[in-house]
NUKE-540517 format. One record per atom (N, C-alpha, C): residue in one letter; x, y, z. Coordinates in steps of 0.2 Angstrom, whole numbers, padded with zeros to 4 digits, always signed. Example, Ala and Ser with C-alpha at 12.3 -4.5 7.8 and 13.67 -1.06 7.14 Angstrom:
REM NUKE-540517
A+0066-0028+0039A+0062-0022+0039A+0066-0016+0039S+0064-0011+0035S+0068-0005+0036S+0064+0000+0039
REM end
This chain:
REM NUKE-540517
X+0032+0014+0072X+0029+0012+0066X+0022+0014+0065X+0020+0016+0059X+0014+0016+0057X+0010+0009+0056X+0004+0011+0056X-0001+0004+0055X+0001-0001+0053X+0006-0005+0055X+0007-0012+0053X+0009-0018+0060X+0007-0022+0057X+0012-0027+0062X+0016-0029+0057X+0022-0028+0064X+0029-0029+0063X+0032-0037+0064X+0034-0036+0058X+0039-0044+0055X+0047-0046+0058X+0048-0048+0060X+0056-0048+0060X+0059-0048+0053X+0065-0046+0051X+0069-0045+0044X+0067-0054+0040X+0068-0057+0044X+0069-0063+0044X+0060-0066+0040X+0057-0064+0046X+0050-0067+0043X+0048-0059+0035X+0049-0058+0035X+0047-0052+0028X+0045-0056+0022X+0050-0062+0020X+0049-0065+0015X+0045-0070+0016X+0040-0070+0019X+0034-0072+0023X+0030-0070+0019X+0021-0076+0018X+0015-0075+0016X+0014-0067+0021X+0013-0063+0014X+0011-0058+0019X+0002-0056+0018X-0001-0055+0022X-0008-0054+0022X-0009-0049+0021X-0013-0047+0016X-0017-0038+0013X-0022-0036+0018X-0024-0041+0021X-0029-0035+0026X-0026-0037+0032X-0021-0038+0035X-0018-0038+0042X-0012-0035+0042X-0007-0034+0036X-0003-0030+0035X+0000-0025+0030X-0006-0026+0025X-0006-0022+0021X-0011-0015+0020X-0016-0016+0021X-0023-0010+0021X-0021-0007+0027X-0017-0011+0033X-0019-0006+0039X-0012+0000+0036X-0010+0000+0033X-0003+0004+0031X-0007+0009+0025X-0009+0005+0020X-0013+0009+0014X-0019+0014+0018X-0024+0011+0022X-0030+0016+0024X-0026+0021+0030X-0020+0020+0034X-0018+0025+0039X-0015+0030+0038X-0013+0027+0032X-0005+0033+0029X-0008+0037+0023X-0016+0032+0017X-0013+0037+0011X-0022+0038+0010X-0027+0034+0014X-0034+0037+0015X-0035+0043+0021X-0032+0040+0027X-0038+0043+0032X-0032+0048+0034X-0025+0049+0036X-0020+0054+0038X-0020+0059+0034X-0021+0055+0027X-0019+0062+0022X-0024+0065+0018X-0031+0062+0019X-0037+0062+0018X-0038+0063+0011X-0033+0059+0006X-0032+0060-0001X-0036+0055-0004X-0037+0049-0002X-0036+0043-0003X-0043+0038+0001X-0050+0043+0000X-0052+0039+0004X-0060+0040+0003X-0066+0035+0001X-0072+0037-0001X-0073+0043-0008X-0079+0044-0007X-0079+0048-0013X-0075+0055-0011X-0072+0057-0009X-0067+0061-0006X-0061+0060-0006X-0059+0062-0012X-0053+0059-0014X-0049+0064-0019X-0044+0065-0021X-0041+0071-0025X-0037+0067-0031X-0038+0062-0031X-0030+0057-0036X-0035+0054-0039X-0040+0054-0044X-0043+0050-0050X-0046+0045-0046X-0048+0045-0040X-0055+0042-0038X-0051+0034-0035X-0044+0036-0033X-0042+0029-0032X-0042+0030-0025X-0047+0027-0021X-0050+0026-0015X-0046+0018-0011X-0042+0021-0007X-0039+0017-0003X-0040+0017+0004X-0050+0018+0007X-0048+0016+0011X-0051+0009+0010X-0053+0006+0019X-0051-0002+0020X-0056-0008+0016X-0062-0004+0013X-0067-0008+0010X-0068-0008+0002X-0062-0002+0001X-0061-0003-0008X-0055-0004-0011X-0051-0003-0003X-0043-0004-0008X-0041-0012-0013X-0042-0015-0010X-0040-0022-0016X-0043-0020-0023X-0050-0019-0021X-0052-0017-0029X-0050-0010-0032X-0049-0008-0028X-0043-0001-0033X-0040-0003-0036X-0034-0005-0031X-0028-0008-0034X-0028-0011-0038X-0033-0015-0040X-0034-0021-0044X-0033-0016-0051X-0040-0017-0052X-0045-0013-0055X-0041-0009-0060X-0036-0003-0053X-0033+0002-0059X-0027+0001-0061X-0025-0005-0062X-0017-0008-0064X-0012-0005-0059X-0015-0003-0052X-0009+0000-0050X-0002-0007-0045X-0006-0011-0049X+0000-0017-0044X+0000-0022-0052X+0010-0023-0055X+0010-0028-0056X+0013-0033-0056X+0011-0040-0053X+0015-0045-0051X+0019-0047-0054X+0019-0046-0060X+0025-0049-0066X+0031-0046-0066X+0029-0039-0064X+0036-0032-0063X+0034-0030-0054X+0034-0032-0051X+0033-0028-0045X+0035-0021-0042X+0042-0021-0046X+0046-0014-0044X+0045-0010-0051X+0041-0011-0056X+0037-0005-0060X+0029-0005-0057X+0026-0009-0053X+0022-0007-0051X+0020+0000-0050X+0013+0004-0050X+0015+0011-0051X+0012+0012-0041X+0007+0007-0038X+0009+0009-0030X+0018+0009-0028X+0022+0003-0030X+0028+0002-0028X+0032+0009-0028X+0031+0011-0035X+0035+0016-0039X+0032+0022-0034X+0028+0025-0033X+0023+0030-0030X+0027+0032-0021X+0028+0025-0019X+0026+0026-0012X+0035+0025-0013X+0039+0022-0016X+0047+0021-0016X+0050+0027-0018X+0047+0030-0024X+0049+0038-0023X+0048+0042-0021X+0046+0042-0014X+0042+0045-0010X+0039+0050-0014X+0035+0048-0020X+0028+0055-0022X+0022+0053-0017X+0021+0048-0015X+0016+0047-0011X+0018+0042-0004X+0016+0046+0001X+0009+0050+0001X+0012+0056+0002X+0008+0062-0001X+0014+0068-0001X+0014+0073+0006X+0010+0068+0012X+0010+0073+0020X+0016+0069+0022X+0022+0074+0023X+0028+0069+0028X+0025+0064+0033X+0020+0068+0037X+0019+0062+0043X+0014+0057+0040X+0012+0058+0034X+0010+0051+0031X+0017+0048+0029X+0023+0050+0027X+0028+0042+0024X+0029+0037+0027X+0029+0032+0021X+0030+0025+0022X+0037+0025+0026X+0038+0021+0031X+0044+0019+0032X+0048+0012+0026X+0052+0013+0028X+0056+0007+0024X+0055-0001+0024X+0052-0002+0031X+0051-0007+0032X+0042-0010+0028X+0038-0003+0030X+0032-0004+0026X+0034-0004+0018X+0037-0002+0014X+0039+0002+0008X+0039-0007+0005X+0044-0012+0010X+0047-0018+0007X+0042-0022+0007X+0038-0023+0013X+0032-0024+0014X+0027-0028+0011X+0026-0021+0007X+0022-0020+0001X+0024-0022-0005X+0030-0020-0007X+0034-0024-0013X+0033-0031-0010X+0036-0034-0005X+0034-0042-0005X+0026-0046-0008X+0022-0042-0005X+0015-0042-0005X+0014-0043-0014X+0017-0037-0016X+0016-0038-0026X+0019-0044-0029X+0025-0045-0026X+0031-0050-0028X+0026-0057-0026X+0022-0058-0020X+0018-0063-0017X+0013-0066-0022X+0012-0060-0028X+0006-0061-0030X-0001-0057-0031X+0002-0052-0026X-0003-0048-0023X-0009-0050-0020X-0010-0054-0016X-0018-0059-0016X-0021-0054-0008X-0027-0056-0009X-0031-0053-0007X-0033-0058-0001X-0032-0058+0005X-0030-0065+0010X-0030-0059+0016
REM end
């Protein structure tokens, strides 16, 4: 698995925390592996995920919505696999739900 700590299927629908198991998956896979996503060096409209700006991206650039979580446009990105677009960056399926949980949580920043 890439940067994440691992849930049992069981605990998934679980308070899930953004910076224990969210960010380490956002800053490994779609800032610093693919070096797309990260400080002012970034190639995708400045949306800078790595560890000390991602909440406020996200936020910020409407790419999470809690009221639809599966039109969110991180969901929709990383679900159809457009991002991250280095194979050895993809999300696995576990990360992928993960983060849908996270949006469906509310998306809090915890």
């Amino acid at each position: 698995m890439n940067a994440c700590t691992h849930k049992s299927e069981q605990d998934i629908n679980q308070n899930i925390s953004f910076n224990k198991e969210i960010i380490p998956v956002l800053t490994a896979n779609c800032a610093i592996n693919s070096n797309c996503h990260i400080g002012s060096y970034n190639f995708n409209d400045h949306v800078d995920l790595d560890s000390n700006n991602a909440y406020y991206t996200l936020i910020t650039r409407g790419l999470v919505n809690t009221q639809y979580p599966t039109a969110s446009i991180l969901y929709t990105q990383i679900n159809g696999g457009i991002m991250p677009k280095y194979p050895a960056s993809k999300l696995s399926d576990y990360q992928i739900t993960i983060i849908l949980n996270w949006i469906k949580q509310g998306a809090i920043n915890n």
